[in-house]
LUMKOL-407453 format. One line per 3 residues: number of its first residue (from 0); their letters; for each residue x, y, z of N, C-alpha, C, O. Coordinates in Angstrom, 2 decimals. Example, Ala and Ser with C-alpha at 12.3 -4.5 7.8 and 13.67 -1.06 7.14 Angstrom:
BEGIN
0	AS	13.19:-5.69:7.80:12.30:-4.50:7.80:13.20:-3.30:7.80:14.24:-3.32:8.46 | 12.85:-2.25:7.08:13.67:-1.06:7.14:12.90:0.03:7.87:13.41:1.14:8.04;
***
This chain:
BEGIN
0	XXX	97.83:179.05:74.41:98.44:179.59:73.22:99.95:179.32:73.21:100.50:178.98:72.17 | 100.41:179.42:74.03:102.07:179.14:74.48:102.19:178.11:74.33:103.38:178.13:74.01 | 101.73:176.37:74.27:101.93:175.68:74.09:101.80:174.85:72.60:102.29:173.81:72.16;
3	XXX	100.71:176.06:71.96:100.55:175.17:70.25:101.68:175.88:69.54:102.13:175.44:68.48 | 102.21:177.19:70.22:103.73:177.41:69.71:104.80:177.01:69.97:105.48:176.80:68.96 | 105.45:176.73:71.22:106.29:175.51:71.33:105.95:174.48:70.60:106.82:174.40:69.74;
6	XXX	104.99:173.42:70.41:104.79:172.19:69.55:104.87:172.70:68.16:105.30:172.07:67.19 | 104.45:173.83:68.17:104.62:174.60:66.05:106.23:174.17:66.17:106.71:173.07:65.89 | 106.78:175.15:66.60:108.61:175.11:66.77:108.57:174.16:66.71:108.46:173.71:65.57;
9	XXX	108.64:173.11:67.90:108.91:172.01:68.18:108.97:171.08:66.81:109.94:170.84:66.10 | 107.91:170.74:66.71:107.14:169.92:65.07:108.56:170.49:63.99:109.51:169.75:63.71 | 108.39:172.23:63.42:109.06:173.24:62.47:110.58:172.46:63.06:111.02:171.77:62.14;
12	XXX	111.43:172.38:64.27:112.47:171.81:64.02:113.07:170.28:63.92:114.12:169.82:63.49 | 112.21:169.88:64.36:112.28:168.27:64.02:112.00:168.44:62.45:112.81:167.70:61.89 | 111.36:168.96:61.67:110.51:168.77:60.24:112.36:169.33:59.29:112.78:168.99:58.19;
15	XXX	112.86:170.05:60.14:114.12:170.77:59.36:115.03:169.26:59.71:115.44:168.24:59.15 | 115.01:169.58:60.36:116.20:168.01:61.62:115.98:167.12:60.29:116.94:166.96:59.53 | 115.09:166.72:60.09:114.83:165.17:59.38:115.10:165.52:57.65:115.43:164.67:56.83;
18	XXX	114.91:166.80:57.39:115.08:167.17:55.97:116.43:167.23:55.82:117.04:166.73:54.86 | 117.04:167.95:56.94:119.25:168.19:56.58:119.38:166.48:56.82:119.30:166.05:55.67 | 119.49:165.58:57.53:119.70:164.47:58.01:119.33:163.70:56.55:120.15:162.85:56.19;
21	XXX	118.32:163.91:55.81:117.42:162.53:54.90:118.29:163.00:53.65:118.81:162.13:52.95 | 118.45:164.18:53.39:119.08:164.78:51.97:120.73:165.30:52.28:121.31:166.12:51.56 | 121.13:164.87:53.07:122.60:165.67:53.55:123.59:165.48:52.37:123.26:164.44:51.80;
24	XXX	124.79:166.13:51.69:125.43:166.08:50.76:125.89:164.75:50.69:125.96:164.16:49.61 | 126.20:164.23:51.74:127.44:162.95:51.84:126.39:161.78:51.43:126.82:160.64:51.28 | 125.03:162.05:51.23:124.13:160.89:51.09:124.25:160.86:48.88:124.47:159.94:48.10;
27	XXX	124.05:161.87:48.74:123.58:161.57:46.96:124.46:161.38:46.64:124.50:161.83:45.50 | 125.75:160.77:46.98:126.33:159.77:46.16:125.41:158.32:46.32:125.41:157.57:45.35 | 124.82:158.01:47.27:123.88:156.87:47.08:122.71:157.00:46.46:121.80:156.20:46.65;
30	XXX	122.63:158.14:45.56:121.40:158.07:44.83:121.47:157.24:43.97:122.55:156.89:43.50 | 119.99:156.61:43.48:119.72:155.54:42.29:118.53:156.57:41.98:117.99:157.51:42.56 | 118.41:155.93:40.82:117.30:156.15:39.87:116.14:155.29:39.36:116.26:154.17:38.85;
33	XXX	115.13:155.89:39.54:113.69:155.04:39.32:112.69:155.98:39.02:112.25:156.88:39.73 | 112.29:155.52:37.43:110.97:156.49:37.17:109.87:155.89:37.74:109.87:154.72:38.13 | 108.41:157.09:37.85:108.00:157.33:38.64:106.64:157.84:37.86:106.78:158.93:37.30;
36	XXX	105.66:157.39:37.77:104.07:158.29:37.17:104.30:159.45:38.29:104.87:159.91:39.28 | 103.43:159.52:37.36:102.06:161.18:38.33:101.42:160.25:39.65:100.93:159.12:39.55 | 101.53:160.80:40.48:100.45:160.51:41.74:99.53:159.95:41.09:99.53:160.23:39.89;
39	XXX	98.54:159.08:41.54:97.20:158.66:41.07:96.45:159.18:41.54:96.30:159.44:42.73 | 95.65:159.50:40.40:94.41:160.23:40.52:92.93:159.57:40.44:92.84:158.56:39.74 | 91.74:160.05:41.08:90.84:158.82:40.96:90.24:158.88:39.24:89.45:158.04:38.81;
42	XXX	90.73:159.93:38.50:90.78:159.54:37.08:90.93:159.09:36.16:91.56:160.01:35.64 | 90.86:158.11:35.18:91.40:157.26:34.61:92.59:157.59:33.78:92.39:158.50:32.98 | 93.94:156.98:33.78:95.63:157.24:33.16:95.73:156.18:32.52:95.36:155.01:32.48;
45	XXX	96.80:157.55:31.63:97.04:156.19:30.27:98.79:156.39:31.19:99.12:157.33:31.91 | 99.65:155.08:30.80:101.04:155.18:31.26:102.26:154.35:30.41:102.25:153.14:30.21 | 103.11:155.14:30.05:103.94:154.44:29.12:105.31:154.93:29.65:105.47:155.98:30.29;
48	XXX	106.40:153.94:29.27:107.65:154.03:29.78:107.84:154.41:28.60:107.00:154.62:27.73 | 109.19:154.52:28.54:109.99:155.27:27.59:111.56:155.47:28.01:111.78:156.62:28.39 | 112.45:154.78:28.03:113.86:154.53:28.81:113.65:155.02:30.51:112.80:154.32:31.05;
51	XXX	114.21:155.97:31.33:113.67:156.38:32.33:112.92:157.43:32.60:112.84:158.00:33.69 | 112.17:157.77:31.28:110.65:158.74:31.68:109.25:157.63:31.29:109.02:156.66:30.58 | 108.67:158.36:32.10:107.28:157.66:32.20:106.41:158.40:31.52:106.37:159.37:32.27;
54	XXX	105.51:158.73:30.44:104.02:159.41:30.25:103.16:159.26:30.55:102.56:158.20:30.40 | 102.84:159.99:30.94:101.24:159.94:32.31:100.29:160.98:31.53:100.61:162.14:31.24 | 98.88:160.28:31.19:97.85:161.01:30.83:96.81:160.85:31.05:96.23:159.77:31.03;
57	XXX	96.25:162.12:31.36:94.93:161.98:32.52:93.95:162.70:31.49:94.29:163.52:30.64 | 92.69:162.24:31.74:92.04:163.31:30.74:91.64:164.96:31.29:91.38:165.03:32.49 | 91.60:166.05:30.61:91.73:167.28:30.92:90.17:167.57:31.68:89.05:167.22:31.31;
60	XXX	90.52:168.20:32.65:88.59:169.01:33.14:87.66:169.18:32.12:88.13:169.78:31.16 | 86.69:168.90:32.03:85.34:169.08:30.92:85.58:169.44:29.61:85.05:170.30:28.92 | 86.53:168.61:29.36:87.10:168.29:27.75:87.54:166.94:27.18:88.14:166.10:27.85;
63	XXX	87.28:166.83:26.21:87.73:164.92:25.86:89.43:164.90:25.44:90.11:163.90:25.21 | 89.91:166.46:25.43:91.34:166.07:25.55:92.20:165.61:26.71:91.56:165.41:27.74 | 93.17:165.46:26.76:94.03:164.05:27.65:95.33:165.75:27.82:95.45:166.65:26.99;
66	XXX	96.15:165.60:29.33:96.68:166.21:29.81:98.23:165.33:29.74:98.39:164.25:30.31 | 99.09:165.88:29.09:100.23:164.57:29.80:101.24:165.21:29.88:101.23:166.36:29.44 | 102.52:164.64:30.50:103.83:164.97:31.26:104.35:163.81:30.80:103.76:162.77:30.51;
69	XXX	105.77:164.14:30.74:106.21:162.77:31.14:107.62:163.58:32.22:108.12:164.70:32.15 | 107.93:162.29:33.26:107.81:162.47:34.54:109.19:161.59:35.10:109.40:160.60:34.40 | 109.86:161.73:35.91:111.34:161.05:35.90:111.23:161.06:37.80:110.68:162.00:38.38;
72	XXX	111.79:159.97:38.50:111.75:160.40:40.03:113.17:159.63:40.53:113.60:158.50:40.30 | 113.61:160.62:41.22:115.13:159.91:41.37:114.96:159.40:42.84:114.32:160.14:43.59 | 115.41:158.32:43.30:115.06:157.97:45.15:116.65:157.60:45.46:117.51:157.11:44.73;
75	XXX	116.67:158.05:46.88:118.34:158.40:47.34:117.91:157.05:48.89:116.99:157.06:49.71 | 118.85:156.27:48.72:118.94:155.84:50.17:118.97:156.88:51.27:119.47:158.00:51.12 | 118.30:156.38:52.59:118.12:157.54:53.48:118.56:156.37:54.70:118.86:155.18:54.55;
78	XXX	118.50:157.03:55.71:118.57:155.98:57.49:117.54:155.03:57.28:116.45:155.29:56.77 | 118.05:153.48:57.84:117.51:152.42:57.79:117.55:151.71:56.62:117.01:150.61:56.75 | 118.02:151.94:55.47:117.96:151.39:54.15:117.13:151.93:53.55:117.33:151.98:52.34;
81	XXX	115.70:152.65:54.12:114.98:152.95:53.56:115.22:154.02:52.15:116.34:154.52:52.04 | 114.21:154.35:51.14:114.55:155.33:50.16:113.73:156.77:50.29:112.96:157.19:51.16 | 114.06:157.17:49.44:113.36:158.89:50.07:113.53:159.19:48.80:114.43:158.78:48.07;
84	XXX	112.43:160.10:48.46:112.56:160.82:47.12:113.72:162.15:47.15:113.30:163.21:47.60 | 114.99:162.09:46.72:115.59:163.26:45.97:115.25:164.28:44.44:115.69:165.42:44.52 | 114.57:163.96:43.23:114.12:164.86:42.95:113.03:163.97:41.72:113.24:162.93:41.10;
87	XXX	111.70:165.02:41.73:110.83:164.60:41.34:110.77:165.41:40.06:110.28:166.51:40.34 | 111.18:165.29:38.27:111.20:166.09:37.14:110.17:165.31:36.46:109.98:164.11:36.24 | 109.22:167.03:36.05:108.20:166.38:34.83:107.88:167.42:33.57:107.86:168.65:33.64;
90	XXX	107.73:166.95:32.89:107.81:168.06:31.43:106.93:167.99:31.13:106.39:166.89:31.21 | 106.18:169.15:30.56:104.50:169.31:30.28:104.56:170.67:28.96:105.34:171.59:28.70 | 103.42:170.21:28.44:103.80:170.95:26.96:102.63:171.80:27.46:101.59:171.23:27.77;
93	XXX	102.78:173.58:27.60:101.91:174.86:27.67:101.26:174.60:26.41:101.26:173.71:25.56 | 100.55:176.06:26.68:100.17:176.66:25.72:101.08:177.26:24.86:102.09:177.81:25.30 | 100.77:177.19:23.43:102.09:177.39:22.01:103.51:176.99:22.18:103.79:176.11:22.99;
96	XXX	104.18:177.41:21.66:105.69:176.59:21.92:106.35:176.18:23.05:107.43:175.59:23.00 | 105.72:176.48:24.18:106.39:176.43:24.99:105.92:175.18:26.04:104.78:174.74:26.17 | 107.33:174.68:26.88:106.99:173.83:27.66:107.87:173.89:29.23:108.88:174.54:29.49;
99	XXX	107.26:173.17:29.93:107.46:173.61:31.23:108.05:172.44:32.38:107.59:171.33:32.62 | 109.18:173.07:32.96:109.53:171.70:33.54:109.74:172.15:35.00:110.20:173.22:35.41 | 109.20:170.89:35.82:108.65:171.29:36.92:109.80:170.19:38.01:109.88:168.97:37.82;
102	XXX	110.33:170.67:38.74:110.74:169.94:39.64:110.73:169.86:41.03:111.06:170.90:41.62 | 110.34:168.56:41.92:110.25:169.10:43.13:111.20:168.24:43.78:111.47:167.06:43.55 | 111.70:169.12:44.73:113.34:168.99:45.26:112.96:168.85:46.86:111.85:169.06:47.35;
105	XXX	114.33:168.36:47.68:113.75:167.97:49.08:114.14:169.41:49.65:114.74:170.26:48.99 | 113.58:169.58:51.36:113.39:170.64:52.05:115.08:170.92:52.14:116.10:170.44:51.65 | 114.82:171.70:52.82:116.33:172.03:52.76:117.04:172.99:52.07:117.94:173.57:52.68;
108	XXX	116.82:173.26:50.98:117.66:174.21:50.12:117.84:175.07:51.12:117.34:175.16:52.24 | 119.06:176.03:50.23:119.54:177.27:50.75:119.03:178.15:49.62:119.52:178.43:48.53 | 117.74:178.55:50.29:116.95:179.61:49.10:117.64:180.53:48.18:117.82:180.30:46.98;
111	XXX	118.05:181.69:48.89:118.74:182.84:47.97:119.95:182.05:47.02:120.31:182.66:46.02 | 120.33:181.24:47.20:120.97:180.20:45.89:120.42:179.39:44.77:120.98:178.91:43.78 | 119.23:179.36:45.18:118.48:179.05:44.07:118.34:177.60:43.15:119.01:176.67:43.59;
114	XXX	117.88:177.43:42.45:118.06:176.36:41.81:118.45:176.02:40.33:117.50:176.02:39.54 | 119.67:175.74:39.82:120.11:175.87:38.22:119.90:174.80:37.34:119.82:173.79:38.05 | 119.75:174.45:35.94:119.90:173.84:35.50:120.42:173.74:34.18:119.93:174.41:33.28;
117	XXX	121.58:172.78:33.93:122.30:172.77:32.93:122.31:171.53:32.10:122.43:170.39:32.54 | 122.16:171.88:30.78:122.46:170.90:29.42:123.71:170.88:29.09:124.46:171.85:28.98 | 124.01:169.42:28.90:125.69:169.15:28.36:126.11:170.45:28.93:125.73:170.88:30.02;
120	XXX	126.79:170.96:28.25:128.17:171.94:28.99:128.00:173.09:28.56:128.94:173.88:28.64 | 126.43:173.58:27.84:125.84:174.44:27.90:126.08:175.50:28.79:126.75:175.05:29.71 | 125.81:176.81:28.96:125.88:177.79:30.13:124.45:177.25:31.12:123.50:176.59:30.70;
123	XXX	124.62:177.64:32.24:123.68:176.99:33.47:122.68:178.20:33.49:122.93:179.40:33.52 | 121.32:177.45:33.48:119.72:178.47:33.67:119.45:178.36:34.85:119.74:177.37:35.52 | 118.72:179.61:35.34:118.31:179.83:36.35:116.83:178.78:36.32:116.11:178.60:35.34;
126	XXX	116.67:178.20:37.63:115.01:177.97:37.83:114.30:178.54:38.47:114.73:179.00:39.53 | 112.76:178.76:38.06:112.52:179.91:39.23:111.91:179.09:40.69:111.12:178.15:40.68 | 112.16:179.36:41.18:111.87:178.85:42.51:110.72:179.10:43.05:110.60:180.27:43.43;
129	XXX	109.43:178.14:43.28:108.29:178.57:43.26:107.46:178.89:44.75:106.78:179.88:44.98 | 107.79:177.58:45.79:107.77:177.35:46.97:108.16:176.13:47.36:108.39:175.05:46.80 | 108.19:176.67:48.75:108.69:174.99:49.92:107.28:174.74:50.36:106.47:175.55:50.81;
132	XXX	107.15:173.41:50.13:105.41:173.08:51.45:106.21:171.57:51.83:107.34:171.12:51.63 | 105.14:171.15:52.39:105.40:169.86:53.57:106.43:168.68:52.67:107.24:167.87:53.13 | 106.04:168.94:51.27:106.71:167.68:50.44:107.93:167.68:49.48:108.36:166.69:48.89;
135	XXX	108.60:169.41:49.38:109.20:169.52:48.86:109.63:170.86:48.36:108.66:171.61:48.49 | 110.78:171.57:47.77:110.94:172.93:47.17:110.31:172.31:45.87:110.38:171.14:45.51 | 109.66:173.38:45.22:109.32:172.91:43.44:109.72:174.63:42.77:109.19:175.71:43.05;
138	XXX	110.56:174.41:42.07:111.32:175.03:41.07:111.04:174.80:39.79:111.57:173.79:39.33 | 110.06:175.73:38.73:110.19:175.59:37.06:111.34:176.15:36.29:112.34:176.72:36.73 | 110.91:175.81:34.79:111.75:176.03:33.91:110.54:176.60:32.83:109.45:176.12:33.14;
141	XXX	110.49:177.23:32.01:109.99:177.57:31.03:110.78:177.66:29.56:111.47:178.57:29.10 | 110.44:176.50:29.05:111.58:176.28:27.72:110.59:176.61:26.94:109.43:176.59:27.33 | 111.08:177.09:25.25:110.58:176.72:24.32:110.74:175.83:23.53:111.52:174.93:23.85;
144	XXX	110.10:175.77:22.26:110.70:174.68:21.06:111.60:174.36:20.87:111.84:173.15:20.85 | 112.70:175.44:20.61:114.11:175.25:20.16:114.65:174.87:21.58:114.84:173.65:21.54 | 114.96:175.34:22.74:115.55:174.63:23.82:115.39:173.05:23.75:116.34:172.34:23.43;
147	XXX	113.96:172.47:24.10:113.48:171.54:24.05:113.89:170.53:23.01:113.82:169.33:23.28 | 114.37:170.99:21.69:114.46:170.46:20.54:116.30:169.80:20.91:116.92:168.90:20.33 | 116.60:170.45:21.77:117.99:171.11:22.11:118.61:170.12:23.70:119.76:169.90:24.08;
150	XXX	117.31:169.73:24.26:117.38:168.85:25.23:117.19:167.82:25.08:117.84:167.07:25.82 | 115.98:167.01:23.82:115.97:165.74:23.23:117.32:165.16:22.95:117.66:164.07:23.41 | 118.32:166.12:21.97:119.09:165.51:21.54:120.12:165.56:22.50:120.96:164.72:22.16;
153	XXX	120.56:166.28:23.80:121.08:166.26:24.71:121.87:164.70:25.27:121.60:163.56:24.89 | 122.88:165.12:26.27:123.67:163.70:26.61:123.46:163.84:28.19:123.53:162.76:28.76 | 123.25:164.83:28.93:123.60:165.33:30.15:122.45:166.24:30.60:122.04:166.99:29.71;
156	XXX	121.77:166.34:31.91:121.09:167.95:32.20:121.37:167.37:33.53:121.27:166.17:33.78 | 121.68:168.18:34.28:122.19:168.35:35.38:121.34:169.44:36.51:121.43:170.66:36.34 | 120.67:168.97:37.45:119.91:170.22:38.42:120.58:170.23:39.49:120.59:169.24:40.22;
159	XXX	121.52:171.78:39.91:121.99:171.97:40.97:121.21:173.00:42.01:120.58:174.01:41.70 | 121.43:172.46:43.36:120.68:173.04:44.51:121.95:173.58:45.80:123.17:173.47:45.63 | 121.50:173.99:46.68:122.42:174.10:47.26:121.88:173.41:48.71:120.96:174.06:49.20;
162	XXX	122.15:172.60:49.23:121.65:172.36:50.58:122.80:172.51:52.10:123.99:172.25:52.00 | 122.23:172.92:53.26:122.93:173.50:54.23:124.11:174.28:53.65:123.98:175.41:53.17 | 125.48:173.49:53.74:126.43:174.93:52.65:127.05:173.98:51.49:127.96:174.26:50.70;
165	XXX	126.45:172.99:51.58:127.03:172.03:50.23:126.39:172.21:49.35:125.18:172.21:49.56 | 126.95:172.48:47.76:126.38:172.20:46.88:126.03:170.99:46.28:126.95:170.23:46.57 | 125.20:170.39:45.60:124.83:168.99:45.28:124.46:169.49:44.02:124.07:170.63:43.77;
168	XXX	124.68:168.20:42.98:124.83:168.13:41.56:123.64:167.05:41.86:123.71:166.23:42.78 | 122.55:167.16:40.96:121.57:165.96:40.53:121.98:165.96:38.89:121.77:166.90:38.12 | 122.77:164.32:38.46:122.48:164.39:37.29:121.32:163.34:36.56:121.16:162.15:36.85;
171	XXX	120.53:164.17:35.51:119.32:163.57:35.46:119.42:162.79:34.11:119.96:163.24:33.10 | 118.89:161.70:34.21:118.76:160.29:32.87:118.46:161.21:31.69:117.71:162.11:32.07 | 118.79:161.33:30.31:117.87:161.90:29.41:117.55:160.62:28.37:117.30:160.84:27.18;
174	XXX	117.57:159.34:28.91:117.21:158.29:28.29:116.22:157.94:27.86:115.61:157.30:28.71 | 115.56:158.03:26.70:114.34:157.66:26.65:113.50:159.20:26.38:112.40:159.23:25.83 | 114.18:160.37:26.84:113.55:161.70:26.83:112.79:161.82:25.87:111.57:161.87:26.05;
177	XXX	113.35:161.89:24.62:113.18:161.97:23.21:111.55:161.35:22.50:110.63:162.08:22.12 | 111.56:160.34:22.47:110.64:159.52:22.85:109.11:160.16:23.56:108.01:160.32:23.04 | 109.63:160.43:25.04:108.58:160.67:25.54:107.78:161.48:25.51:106.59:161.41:25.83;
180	XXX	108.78:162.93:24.85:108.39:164.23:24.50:107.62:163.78:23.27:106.48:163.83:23.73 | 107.50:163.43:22.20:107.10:163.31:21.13:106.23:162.45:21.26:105.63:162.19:20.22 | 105.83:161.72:22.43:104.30:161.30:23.03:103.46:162.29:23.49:102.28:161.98:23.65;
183	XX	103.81:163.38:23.72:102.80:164.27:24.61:102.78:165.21:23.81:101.73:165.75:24.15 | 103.21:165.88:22.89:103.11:166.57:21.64:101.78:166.45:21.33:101.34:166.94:20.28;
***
């Protein structure tokens, strides 16, 4: 028993080690940008670009309607040249006016700080912070119509996190947003 807890730890601080190290503040100034579908599913997707969002539509569980997002993935140089995902944003239209934006962010945050997000020079929204698992923090948004209506025409949205004691600014493309939203409508 003493030993699958040392290797838990063990594993638990190497798994932190590699998250402060891969996402550290001094790195996202080397972030680039590259959209990104939905994971593949063994279901059949429809996929359309749209400046840097993608629409991804899958058809819904035991219905002939179609499920879609459209979906933005930002990748940050990490050690070795290699890239690493910094933040994964996708917008999905609920039930009635409302729509939902989902982001998943690398390990690391400094929880009780939370995660914000701001339009142009708008006042900054809280996100709610949902959980950390092996691949990422994921933090929503719950907009309605008028927000949404309010983010199409937008120049700027900006998602801030806080990692170790630095704060980091992600600013996100809204190129093409417009567009993509009014595909999944």
């Amino acid at each position: 028993m003493a030993v699958f807890f040392r290797v838990k730890i063990r594993t638990t601080l190497i798994v932190m080690a590699m998250s402060f190290a891969l996402f550290s503040p001094a790195q996202a100034a080397t972030t680039t940008q590259k959209t990104s579908p939905v994971p593949k599913t063994s279901a059949p997707t429809e996929s359309n670009t749209f400046g840097d969002w993608t629409v991804v539509c899958t058809p819904a569980k035991n219905t002939k309607t179609k499920v879609c997002e459209a979906a933005q993935t930002q990748m940050m140089d990490v050690n070795g040249g290699k890239k690493g995902r910094l933040l994964r944003l996708s917008i999905a239209r609920r039930e009635g006016n409302q729509f939902l934006m989902h982001a998943l962010l690398p390990l690391g945050l400094h929880i009780p700080a939370g995660v914000a997000a701001k339009v142009d020079e708008n006042a900054q929204q809280s996100m709610t912070l949902q959980r950390c698992t092996a691949i990422g923090c994921e933090a929503i948004w719950v907009m309605d119509d008028a927000l949404m209506s309010q983010l199409k025409k937008s120049q700027s949205l900006k998602i801030g996190i806080k990692v170790e004691t630095q704060t980091m600014i992600i600013p996100v493309s809204l190129k093409g947003l417009a567009d993509a939203m009014d595909k999944i409508k």
